[in-house]
VEXKEDO-411087 format. One record per atom (N, C-alpha, C): x, y negated, z negated. Coordinates in steps of 0.2 Angstrom, whole numbers, plus 5000, padded with zeros to 4 digits. Example, Ala and Ser with C-alpha at 12.3 -4.5 7.8 and 13.67 -1.06 7.14 Angstrom:
BEGIN
506650284961506250224961506650164961506450114965506850054964506450004961
This chain:
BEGIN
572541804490572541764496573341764499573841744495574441754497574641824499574341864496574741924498574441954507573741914506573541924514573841874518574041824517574541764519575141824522575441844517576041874519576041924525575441974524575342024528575241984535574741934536574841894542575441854545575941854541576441834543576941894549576941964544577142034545576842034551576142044554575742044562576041984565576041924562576141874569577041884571577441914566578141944570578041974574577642014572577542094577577242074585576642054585576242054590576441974592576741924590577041864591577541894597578141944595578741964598578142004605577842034603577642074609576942044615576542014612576441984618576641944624577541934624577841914629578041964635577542054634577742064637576942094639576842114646575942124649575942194652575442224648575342274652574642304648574642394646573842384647573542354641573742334636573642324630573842234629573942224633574142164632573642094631573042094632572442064631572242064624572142134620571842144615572642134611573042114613573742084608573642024607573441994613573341934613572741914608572341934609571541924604572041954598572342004595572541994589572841924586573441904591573641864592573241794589572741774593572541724592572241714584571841784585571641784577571941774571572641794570573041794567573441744566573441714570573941624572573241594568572741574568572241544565571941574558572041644557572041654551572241644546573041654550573741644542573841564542573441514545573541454544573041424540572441444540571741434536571841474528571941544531572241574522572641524518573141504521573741464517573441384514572941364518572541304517572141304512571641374514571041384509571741404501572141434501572341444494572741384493572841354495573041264492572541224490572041224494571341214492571241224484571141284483571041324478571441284472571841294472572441274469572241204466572441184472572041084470571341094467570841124467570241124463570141144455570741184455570741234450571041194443570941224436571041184430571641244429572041204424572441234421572041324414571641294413571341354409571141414412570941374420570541454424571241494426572141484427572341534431572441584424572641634426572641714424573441704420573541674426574441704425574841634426575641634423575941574426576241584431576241664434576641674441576241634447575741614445575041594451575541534454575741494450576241444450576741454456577141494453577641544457577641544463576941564467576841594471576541534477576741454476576041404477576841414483577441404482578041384489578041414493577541484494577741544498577141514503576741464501576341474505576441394510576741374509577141314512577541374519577941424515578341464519577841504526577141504522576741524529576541504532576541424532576041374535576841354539577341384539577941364543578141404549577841484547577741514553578441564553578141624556578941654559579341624564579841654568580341624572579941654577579541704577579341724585578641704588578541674582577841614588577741544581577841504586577841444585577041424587576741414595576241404596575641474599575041464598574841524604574641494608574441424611574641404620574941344619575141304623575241254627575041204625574441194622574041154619574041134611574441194608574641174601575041144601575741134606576041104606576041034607575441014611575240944614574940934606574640964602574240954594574840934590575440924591575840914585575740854579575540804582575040744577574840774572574440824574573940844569574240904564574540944568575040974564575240924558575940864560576140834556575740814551575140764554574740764548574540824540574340864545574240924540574940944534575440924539576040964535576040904529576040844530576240774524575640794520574940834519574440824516574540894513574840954515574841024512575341014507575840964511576540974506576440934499575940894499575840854494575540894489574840914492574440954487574941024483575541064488575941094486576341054478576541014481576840984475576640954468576040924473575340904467575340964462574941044464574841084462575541104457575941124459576641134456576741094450576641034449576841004443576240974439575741004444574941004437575141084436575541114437575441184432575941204431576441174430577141204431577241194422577741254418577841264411578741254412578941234405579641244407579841314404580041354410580341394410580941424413581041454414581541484419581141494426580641524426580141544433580141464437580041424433579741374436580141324438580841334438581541304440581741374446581541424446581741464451581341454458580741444456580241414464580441364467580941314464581241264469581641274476582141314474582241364482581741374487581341424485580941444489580441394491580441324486579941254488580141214493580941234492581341194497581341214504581341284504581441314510580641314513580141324508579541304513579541254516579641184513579541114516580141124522580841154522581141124530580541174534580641244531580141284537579741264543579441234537578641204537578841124544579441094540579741054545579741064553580341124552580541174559580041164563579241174560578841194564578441154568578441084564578141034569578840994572579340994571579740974576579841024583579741084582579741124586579141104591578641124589578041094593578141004596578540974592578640904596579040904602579540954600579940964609579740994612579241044613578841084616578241054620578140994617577540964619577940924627577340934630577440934639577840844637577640814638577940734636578840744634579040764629579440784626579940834628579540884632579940944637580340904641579740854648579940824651580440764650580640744644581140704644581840734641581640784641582340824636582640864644582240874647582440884655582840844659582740774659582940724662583140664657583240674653583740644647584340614651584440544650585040524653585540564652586140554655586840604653587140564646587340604642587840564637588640534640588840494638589540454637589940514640590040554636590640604638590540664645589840654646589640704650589840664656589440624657589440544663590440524665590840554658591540534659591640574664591640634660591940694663591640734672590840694673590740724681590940684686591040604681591440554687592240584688592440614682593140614685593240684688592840724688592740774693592840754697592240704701591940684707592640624710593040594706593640554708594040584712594040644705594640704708594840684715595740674718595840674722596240744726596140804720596240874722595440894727595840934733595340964736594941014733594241014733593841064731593341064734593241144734592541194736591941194733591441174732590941204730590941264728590941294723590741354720590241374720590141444723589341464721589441514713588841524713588541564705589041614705589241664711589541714710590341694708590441644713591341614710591441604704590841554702590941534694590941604689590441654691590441704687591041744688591141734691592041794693592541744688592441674691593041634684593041654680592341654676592041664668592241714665592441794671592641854667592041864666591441854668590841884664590541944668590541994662590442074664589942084668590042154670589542164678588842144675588842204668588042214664587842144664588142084664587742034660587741984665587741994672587941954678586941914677586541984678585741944679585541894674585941914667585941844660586241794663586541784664586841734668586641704674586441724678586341684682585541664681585141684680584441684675584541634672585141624667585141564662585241484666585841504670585741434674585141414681585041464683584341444688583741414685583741424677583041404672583341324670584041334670584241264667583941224674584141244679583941194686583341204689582841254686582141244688581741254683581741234677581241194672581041164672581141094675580741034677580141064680580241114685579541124689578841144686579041194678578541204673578341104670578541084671578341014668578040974674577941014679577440964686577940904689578540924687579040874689579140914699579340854701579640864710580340864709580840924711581440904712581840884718582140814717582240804725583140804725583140864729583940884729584340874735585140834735585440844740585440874745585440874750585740934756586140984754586740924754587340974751587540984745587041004739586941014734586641084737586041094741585741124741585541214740586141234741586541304740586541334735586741274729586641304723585941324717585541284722584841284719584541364724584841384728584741444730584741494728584341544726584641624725585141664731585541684731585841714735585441764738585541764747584941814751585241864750585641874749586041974748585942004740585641984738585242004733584642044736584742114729584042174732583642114725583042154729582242154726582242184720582642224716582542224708583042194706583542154708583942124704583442044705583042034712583141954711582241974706582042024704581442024700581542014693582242034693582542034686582641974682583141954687583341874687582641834685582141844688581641814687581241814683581241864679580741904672581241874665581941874667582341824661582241764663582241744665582141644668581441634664580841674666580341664662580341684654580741734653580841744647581041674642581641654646581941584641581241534643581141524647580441474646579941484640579941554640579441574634579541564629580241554626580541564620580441474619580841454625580841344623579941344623579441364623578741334624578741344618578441434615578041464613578441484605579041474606579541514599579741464595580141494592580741454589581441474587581541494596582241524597582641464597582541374597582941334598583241344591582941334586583241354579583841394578583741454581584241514580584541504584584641464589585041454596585841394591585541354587586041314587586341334580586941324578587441334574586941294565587141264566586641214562586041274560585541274563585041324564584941414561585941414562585841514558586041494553586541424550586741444543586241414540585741384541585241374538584741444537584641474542584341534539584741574535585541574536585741614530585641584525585641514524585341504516584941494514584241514521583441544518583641614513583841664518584041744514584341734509584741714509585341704502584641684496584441614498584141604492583541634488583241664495582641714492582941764490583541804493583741844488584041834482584141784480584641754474584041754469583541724471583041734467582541774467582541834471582341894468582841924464583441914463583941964459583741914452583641864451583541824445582941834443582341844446581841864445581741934443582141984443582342054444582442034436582942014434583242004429582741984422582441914424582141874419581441904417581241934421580441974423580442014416580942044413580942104411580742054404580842014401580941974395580241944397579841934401579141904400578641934399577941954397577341964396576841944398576941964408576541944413576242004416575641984417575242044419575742094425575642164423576042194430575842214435575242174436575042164444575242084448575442054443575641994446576442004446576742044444577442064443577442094449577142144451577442174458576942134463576542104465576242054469576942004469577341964467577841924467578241964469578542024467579242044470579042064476578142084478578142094486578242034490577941994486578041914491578941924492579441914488579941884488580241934495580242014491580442054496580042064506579542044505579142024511579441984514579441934512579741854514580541864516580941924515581541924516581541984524581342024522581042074528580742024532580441984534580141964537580741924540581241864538581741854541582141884543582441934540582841984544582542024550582042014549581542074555581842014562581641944560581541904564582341904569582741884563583441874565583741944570583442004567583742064572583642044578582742024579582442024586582841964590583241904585583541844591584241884592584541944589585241974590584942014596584342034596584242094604583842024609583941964609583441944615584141904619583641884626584241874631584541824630584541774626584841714623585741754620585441804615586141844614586541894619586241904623586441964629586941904634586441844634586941814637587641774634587441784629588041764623588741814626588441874625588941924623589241944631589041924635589241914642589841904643589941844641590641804641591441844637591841884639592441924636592541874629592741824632593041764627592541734622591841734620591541764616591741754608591441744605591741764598591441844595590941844598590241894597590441964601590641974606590942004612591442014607592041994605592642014604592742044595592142014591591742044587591542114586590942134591590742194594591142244596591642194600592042254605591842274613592542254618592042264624591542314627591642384624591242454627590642414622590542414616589742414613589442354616589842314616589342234620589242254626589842274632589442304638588842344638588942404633588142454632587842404631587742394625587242334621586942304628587342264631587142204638586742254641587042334644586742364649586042384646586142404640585342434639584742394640584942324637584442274637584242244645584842264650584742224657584242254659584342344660583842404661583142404660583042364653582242344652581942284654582342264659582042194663581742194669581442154672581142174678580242184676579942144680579042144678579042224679578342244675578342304676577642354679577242294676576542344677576242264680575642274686575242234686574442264684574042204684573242214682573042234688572342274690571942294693571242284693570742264697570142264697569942254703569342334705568842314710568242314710567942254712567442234712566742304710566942344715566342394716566442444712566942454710567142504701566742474696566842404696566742354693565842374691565342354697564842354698564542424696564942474699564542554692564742574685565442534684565242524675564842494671564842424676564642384669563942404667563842394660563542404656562742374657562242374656561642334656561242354648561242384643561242394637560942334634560542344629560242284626561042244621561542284620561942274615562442224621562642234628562942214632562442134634561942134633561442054635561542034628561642044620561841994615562541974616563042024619563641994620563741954627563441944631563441924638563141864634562841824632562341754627562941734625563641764618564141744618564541714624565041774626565241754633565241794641564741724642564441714647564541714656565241724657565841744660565841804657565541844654565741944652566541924654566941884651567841904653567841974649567542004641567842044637567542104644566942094648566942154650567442174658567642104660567942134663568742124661568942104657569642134655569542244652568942254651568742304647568942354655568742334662569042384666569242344670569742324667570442324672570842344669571142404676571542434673572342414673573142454676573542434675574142494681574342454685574642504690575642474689575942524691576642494689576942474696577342424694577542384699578042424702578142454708578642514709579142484715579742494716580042494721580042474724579542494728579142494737578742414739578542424731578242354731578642304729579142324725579542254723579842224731580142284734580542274740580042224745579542264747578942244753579042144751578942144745578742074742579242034743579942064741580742014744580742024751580542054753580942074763580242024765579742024764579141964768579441904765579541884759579841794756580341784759580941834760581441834764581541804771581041844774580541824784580341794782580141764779579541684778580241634778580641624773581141584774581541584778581741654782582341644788581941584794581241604793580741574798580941504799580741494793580741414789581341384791582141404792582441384792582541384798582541424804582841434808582241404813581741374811581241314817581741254814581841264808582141204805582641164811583141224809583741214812583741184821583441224822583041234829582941164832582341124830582041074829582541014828582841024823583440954820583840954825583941004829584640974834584340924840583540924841583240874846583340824841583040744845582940704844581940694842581940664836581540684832581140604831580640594830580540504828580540514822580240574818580040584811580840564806580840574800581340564797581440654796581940654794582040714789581640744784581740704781581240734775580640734775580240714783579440704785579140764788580040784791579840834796579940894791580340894786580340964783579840984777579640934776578840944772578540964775578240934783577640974786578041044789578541054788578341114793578541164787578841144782578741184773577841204772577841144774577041144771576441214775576541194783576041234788576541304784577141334786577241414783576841414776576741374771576441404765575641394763575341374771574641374772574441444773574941464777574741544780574541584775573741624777573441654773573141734776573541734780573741784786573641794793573441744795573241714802573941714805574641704801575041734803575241774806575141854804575041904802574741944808573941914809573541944813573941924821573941844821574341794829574941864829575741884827575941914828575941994829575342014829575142094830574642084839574642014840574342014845573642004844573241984840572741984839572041954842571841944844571241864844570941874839571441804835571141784830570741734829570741704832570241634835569641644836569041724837568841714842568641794834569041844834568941894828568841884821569341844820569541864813569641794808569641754811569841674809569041654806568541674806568041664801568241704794568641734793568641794788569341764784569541714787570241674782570041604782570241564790570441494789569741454789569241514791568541454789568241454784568441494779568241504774568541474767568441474761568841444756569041514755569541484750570141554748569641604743569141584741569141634734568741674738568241644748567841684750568041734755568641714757569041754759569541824754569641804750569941854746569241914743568741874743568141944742568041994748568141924753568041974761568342004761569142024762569742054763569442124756569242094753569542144747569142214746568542194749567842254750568042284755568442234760568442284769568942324766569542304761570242354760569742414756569342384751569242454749568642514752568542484757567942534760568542564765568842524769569342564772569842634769570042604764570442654760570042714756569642704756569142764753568842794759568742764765568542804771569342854774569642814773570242844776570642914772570342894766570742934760570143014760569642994764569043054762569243094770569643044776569543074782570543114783570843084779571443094779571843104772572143174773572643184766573043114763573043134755573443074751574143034756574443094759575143104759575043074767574743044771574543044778574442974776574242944769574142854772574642814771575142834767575842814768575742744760576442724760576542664758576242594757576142584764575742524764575242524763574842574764574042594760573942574754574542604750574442614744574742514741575242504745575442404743574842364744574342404750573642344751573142364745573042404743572642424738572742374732573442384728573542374723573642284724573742254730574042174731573242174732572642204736572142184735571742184727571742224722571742234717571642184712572342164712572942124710572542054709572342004716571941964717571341954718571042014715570342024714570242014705570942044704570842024695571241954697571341924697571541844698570941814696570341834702569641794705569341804700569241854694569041884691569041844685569641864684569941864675570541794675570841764679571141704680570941684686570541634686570341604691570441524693570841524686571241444687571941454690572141494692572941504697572741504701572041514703572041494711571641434715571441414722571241364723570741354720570241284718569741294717569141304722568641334721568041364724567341374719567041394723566441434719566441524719567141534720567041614719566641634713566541614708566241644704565641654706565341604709564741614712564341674716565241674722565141724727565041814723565441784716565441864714564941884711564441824708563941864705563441894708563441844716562941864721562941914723563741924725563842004729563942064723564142064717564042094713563242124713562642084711561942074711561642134719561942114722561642154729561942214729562742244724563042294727562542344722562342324717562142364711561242384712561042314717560342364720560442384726560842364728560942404735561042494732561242524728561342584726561042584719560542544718560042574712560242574706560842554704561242574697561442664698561442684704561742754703562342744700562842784695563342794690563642844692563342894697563842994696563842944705563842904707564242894714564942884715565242914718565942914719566042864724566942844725567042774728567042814735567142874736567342914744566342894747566142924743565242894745564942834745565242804741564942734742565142684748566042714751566242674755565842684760565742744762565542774767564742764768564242754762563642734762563842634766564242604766564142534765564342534774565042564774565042554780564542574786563942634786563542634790562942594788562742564782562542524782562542444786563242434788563442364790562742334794562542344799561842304802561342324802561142364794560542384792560242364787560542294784560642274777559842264775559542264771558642234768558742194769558442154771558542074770558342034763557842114759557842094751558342094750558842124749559442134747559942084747559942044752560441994753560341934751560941914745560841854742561241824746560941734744561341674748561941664748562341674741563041664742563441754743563141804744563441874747564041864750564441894749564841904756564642004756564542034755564442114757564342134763563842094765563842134772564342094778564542034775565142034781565742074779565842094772566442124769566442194774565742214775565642294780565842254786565642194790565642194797566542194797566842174793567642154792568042204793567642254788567942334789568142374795567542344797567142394804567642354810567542304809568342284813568942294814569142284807569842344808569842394810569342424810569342504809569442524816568842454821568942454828569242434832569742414826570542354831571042414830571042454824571642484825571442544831570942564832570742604836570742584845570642504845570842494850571442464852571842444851572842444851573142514848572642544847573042644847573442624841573442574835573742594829573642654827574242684822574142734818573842714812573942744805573742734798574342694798575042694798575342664798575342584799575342564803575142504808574742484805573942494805573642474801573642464793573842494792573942454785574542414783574842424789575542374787575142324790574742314793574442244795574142234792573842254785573242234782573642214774574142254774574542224766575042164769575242164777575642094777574942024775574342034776573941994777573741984770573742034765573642024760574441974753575042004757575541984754575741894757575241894762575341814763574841774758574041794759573541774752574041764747574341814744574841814739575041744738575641754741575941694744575741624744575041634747574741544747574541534741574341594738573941574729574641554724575441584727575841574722575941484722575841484731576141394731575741364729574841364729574441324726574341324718574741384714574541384708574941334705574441284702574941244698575541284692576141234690576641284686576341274681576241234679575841224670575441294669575041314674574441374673574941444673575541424677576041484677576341474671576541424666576941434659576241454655575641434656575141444651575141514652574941554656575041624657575541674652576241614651576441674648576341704643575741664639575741694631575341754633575141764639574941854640575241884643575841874643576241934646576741904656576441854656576641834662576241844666576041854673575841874680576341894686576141924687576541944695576441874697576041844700576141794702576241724700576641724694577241684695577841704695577941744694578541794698578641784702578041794708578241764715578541704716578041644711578041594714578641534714579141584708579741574705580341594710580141654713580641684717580541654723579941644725579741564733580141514730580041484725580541434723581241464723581641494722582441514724582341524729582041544736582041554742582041464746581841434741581841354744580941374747580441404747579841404748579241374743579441294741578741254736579141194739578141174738578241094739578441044734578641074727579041034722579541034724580041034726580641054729580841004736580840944735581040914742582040894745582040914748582840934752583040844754583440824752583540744754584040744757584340714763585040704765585340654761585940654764586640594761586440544766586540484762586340414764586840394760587140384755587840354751588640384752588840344750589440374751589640394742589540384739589740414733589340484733588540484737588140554738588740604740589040564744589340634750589940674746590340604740590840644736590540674731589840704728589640724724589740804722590140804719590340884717589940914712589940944712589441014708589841034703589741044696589941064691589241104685589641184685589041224683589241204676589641174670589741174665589241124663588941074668588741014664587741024669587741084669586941074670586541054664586641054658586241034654586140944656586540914660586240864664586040844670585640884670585440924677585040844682584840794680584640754684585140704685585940724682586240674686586340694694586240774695586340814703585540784706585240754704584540754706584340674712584340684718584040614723583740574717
């Protein structure tokens, strides 16, 4: 059992390190993941168990002994995963408990079988180093847990911090506010490692948000909780894929460990000591007459046990904690290296940043795969939401340019919007207060579900199209939009070359797509509804509406549904469907571009800005907590969004407060001391 301990150890570094990132494998990592997290927890249990049951005359060998601290060392965990959700972390009681009763039974066992020898004076190392491990882990999980996140965020300031911002703010030297870029021009910090950086401070000032907290920020504080708008779309993607990055590591790791000084020279004297005692054990081993299957079972544990910490400590030398380390010229690390390899080093890692791939799932692809097999009804009785069958096709499309860009240049016009009624408005005389008037009119831009969209292309939308969004709940509108996109796209793709639908064809497909796997396979990031409901019905009607035909193609099918629009059987039509309004929906676009002489173009660029506002309202209504629990699968594009709306100043977490004091108004910003971020806070 130890030695499969160990192996489960080997996989939870591996697949622990990599399911922070999402792409097409990333689901079945995660199922490895979860399996493996629960495994090597139970393994290390059940052989303590064992252990405490067992007499002194049943073991084999005295190395059995030997090997009782290593399994302390497993129930401690690697450094690349701490928890596999959210919710382990809120369990740490139980953890605790567990740890006071495993480490007992360890000890118990230890000295109910311990002989005096040399072996049995050399396990104390390794006994010692299991019990902090094992430590590490449930304190890790205590500051991890939501209660404790939120208090380490708004922590009062210490003494010397509260010294040092007052006599900032006394200062009776004139000063400017600083933006991100001044401060990093001071700092010397190199071009490669500008995105580390600015990433590290926007995460220290919008982490509360993951915690459900509201931040209520000065006016004239205001600037600096901004992203800079002259920033392109793969830099501010970037920025936002390492912000997520560090949240991932304070939730789900135990990067805090190897973050702090304390933290590495205690792991250099885990290594050291495991290796001190594999060289003594190297040594002494040769003078005993112990079975030689227990002789190399041991030196694989020791050797294992050392690999496995070195594996770990490489991967905290290549993660963005050290990139942003090596940032800084002045540095110990940086001057260590050397400027040209630290610069490479920064650049190569900056180049792998940036989301990369998103999920895909349509509906009606959806309906001529799935299976009906009697083997497919025993696992359907399991799970009953078939999630396995629909993660099974969906597929995976890469997040490309066109789209990064499309998706800053709309949040960008969403925001200039925002501000410029703002501006607009505040210079009249107002009854509301300030902060009454820029929630409601924050609030109405992040209602828009593209009614926006349709109003300025001239539309009547009142009278068209406004059943098909504002009267419907969201999850019954995203079915509706998502049938009409792909009957259109398939009709358009059979009547017109690839290269003739252009760009935005291809943004409304995959943003349709996109939130059709949302509806599907997360359907807690979006409002509540009874879409599930909607899909099982319209699912039900699409698969006998075509019989269970399988050799049908999407170019035939669109084109069967669309002439079908008001021919539908009335057998056919289930109560919760939307299908036949998804064809009447179609058939109206198809009629609207036709009647205001849109091109391909036109038309689809009305139909992905419609789909890119959807977007948008699901990022502001998805709670954050459901955007940090997501990351143990790799993240979503839509919190990426919902984080980069958040730097644009677009979330209702986020309230803008004027000066009302006079100490508010002398309040100076210092980016040294954001790790006390609630003293800049209304």
């Amino acid at each position: 059992m130890v030695i499969l301990g160990l192996l489960l150890q080997f996989a939870l570094v591996w697949f622990g390190h990599h399911r922070r990132h999402q792409g097409k494998y990333s689901h079945y990592v995660a199922i490895l993941v979860w399996s493996t997290y629960l495994a090597a927890d139970w393994i290390a249990t059940v052989a303590l168990s064992a252990l405490l049951k067992a007499e002194v005359w049943e073991l084999n060998s005295e190395l059995v002994v030997f090997w009782t601290p290593f399994l302390l060392l497993h129930l401690g965990g690697p450094h690349t995963i701490s928890a596999y959700s959210l919710t382990d972390n809120e369990l740490w009681p139980r953890y605790l408990l567990g740890f006071f009763i495993q480490v007992g039974v360890a000890i118990y066992a230890y000295v109910k079988f311990r002989i005096n020898n040399t072996l049995t004076y050399m396990a104390i190392p390794i006994f010692v180093t299991g019990i902090i491990r094992y430590g590490e882990r449930i304190c890790i999980l205590r500051a991890a847990s939501r209660k404790q996140f939120s208090n380490s965020v708004f922590s009062s300031t210490n003494r010397d911090a509260e010294k040092h911002l007052d006599n900032t703010n006394n200062s009776t030297s004139s000063h400017v506010p600083r933006t991100l870029d001044e401060y990093l021009r001071e700092k010397n910090v190199i071009e490669e490692g500008k995105s580390f950086f600015k990433a590290f401070y926007l995460y220290k000032m919008y982490v509360p948000l993951f915690s459900e907290l509201r931040l209520r920020i000065y006016r004239n504080l205001r600037e600096h909780f901004m992203l800079s708008h002259s920033i392109s779309a793969e830099d501010a993607f970037k920025i936002v894929q390492i912000e997520l990055g560090f949240l991932y590591d304070m939730r789900y790791t135990k990067t805090t460990v190897l973050q702090s000084k304390k933290g590495q020279i205690l792991q250099g004297i885990y290594l050291l000591s495991t290796f001190s005692v594999l060289i003594a054990y190297s040594i002494t081993v040769g003078n005993c007459s112990y079975p030689a299957v227990d002789i190399y079972i041991t030196c694989f544990l020791l050797g294992g046990t050392i690999l496995v910490d070195i594996y770990s400590v490489i991967l905290h030398v290549l993660s963005d904690w050290t990139m942003f380390y090596l940032s800084i010229p002045s540095n110990k690390g940086h001057k260590f290296l050397g400027g040209t390899i630290a610069s490479r080093l920064v650049r190569f890692e900056a180049k792998k940043k940036g989301i990369v791939s998103m999920a895909q799932h349509s509906l009606i692809d959806y309906c001529f795969k799935v299976n009906t097999s009697c083997w497919t009804s025993i696992l359907r009785a399991l799970d009953t939401e078939d999630l396995l069958g629909k993660l099974r096709y969906t597929s995976w499309e890469k997040v490309n340019p066109n789209l990064k860009n499309f998706i800053h240049s709309h949040l960008q016009e969403k925001f200039i919007r925002y501000r410029n009624i703002k501006d607009e408005v505040s210079r009249e005389r107002i009854d509301k207060t300030y902060e009454e008037f820029d929630h409601q009119l924050l609030s109405s831009i992040l209602k828009e579900r593209g009614d926006h969209v349709l109003q300025g292309k001239g539309v009547d939308f009142k009278d068209d199209f406004k059943w098909s969004i504002n009267d419907v709940e969201f999850s019954h509108s995203i079915l509706l939009w998502h049938i009409a996109t792909f009957l259109l796209f398939y009709d358009d793709k059979r009547r017109y070359s690839s290269s003739a639908l252009g760009s935005y064809c291809q943004i409304s497909k995959l943003l349709s797509n996109y939130m059709m796997y949302l509806l599907q396979v997360r359907p807690l990031m979006l409002p509540k509804g009874i879409g599930q409901v909607r899909i099982r019905d319209t699912q039900d009607e699409v698969i006998r509406f075509f019989g269970h035909v399988k050799s049908l193609n999407n170019n035939d099918a669109a084109r069967a549904l669309l002439h079908m629009e008001n021919e539908f059987p009335l057998s056919l039509i289930h109560r919760k469907s939307v299908l036949r309004d998804s064809c009447k929906l179609a058939s109206m676009l198809k009629a609207l571009g036709e009647e205001l002489h849109w091109d391909l173009e036109d038309k689809w660029e009305m139909i992905a800005n419609v789909w890119m506002e959807m977007l948008a309202y699901a990022a502001s209504k998805c709670r954050w907590k459901q955007h940090a629990t997501q990351l143990r699968h790799g993240g979503e594009l839509l919190t990426h969004v919902a984080l980069l709306m958040a730097h644009l100043g677009l979330t209702e977490h986020i309230l803008i407060v004027p000066r009302q004091r006079a100490e508010e108004q002398s309040l100076k910003w210092d980016w040294e001391q954001l790790s006390h971020i609630s003293y800049y806070l209304a």
